[in-house]
Backbone as numpy.savetxt, mean C-alpha at the origin, in Angstrom:
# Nx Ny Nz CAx CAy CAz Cx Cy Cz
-5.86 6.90 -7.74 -6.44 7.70 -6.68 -6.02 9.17 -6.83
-4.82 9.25 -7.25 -4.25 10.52 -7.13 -5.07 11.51 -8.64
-5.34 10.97 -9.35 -5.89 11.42 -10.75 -7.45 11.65 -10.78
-7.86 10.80 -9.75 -9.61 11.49 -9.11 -9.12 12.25 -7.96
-8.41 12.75 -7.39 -8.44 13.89 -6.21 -7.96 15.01 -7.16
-7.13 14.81 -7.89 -6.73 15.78 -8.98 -7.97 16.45 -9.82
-8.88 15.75 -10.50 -10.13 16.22 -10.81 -10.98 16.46 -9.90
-11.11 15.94 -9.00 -12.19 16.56 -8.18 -11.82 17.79 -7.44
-10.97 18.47 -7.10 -10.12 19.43 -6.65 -10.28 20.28 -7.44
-9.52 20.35 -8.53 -8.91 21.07 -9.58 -9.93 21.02 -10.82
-10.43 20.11 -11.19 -11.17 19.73 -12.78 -10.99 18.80 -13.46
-11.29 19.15 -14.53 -10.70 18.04 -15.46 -9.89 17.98 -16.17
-9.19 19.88 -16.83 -8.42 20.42 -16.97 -7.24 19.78 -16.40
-7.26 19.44 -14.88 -6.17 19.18 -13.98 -5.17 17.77 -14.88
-6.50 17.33 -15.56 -6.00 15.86 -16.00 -5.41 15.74 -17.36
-3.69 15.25 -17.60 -3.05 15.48 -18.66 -2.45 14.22 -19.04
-2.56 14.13 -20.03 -1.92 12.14 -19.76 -0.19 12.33 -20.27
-0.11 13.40 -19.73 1.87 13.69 -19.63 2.16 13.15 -18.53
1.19 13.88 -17.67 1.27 13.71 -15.98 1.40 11.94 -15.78
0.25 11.22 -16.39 -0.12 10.09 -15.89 0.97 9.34 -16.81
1.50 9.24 -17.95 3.18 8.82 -18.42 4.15 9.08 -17.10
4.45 9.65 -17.03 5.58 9.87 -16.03 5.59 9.69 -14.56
4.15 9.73 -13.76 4.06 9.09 -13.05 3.87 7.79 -12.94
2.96 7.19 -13.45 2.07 5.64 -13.56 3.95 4.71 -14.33
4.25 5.36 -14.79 5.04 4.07 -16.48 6.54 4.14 -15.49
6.91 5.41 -14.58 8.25 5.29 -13.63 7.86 4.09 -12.25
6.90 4.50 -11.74 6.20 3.59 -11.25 6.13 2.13 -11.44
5.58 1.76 -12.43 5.67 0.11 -12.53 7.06 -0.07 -12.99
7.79 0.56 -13.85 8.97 -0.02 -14.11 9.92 -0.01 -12.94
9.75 0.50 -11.51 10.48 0.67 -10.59 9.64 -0.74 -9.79
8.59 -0.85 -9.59 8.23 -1.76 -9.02 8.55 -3.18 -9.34
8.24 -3.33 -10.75 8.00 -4.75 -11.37 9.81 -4.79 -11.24
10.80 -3.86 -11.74 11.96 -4.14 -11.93 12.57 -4.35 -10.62
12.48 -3.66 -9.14 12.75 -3.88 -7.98 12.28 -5.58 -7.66
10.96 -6.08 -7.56 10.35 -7.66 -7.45 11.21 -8.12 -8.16
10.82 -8.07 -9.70 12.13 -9.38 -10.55 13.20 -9.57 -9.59
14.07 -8.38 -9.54 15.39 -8.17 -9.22 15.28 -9.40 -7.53
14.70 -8.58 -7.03 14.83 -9.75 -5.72 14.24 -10.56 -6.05
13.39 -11.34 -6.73 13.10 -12.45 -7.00 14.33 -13.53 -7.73
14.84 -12.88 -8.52 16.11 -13.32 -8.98 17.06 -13.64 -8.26
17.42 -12.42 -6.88 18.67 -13.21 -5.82 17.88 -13.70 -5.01
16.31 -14.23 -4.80 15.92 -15.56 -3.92 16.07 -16.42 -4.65
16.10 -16.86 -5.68 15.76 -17.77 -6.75 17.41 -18.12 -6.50
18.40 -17.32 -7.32 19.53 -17.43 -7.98 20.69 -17.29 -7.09
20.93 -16.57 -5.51 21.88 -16.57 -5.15 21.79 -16.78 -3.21
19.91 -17.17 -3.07 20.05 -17.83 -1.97 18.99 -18.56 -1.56
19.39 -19.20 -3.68 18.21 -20.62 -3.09 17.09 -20.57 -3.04
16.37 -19.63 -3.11 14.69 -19.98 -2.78 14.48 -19.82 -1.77
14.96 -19.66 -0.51 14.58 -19.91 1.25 15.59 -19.51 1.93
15.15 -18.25 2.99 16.03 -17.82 3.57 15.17 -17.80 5.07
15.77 -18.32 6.02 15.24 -18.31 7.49 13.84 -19.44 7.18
14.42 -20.37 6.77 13.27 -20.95 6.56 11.72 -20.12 5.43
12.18 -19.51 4.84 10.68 -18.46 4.45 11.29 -18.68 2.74
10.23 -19.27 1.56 10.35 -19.09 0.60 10.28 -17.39 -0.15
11.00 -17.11 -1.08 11.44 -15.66 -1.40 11.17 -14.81 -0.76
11.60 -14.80 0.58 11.80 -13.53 1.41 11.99 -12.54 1.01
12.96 -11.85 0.18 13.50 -10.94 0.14 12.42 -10.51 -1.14
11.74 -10.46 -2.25 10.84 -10.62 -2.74 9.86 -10.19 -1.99
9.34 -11.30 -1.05 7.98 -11.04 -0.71 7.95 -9.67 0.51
9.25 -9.42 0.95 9.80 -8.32 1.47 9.09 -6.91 1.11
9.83 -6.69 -0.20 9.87 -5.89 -1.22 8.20 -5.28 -1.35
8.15 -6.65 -1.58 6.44 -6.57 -2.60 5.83 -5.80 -0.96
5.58 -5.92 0.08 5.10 -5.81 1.24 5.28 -4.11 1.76
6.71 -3.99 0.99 6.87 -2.57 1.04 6.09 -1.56 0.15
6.48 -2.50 -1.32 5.75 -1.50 -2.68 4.28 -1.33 -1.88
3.54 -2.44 -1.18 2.22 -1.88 -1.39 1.66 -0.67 0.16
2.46 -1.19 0.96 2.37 -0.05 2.21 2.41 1.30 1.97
3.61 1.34 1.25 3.90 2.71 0.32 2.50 3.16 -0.81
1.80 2.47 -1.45 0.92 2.45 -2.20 -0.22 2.98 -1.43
-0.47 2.17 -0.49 -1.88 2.57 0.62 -1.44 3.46 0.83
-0.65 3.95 1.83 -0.35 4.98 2.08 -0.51 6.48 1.28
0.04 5.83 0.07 -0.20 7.11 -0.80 -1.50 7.54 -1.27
-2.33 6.25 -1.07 -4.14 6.80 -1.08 -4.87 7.11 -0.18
-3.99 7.07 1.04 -4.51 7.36 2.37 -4.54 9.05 2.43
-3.06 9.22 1.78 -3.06 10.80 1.90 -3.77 11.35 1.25
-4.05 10.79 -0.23 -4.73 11.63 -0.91 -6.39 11.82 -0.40
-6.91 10.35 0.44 -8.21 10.19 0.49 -8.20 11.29 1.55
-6.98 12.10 2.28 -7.18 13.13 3.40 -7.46 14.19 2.82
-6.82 14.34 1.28 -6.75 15.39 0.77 -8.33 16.08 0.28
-9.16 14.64 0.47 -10.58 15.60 0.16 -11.24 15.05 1.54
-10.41 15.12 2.59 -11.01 15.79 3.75 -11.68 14.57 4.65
-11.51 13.23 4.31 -11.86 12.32 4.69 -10.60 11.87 5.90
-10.98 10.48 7.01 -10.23 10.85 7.94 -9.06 9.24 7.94
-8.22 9.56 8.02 -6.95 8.51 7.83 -7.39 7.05 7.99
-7.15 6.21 7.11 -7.42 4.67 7.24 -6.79 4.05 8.45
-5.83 4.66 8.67 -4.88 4.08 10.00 -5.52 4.29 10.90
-6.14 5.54 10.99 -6.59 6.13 12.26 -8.56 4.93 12.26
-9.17 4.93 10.94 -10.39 4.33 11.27 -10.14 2.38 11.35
-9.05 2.19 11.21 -8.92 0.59 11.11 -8.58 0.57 12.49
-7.56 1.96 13.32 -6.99 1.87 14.99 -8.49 1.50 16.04
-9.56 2.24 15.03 -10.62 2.84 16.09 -11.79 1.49 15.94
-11.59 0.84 15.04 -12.08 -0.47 14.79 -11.75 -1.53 15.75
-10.69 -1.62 15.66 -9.91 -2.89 16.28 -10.00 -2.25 17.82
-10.04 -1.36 18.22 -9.90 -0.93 19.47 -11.34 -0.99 20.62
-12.50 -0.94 19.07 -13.97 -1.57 19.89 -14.00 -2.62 19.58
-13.32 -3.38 18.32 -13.62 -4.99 18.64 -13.22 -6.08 19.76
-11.72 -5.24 20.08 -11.69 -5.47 21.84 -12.44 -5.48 22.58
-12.71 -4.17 22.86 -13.56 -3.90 23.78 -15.26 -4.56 23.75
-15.56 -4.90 22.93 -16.81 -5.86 22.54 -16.48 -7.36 23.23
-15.21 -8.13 22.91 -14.57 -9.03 23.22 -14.70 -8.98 25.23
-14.17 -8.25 25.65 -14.21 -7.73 26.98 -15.64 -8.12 27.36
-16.94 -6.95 27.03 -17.91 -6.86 27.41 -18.50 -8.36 27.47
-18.40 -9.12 26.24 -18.56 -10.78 26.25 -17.98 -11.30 27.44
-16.35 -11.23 27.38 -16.06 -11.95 28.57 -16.60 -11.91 30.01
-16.72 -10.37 30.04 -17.97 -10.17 31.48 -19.08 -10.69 31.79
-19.65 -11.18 30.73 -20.73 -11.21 30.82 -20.93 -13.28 30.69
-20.08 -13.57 30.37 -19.88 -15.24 30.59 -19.41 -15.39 31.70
């Protein structure tokens, strides 16, 4: 996402595959190596199941990497002026209520 707001902004010029090494390759090796890693102390030092929940601490993780991920295409999708996913998923759910409502009135 960040490498089409970069060209569309800037050019094509903008686009250097130094840039995309050092971002993209720190990136997965922080991700994939963070998952293993807790996958390894659910697995290896508490069992598989914690609070009742198979690899918690894992599926934790992974839940974070990708919030952080959206997020980071959320900003960029602001960056060409479009309007926050948070804000159009809030404004969604907030008339599907209210649709819900109008039904109930009306039964």
């Amino acid at each position: 996402m960040a490498i089409y707001v970069s060209i569309k902004m800037k050019g094509i010029k903008s686009f250097r595959s130094a840039l995309l090494r050092k971002g993209m390759t720190a990136k997965i090796f922080l991700y994939l190596g963070t998952v293993l890693l807790a996958y390894m102390v659910d697995v290896y030092i508490l069992n598989g199941t914690t609070f009742g929940i198979q690899h918690l601490l894992s599926k934790g993780l992974s839940a974070i990497w990708t919030y952080s991920e959206i997020k980071s295409m959320d900003e960029n999708s602001m960056k060409l002026g479009n309007r926050s996913f948070f804000v159009i998923t809030t404004e969604f759910f907030k008339k599907i209520t209210g649709f819900k409502e109008e039904v109930d009135k009306i039964l």
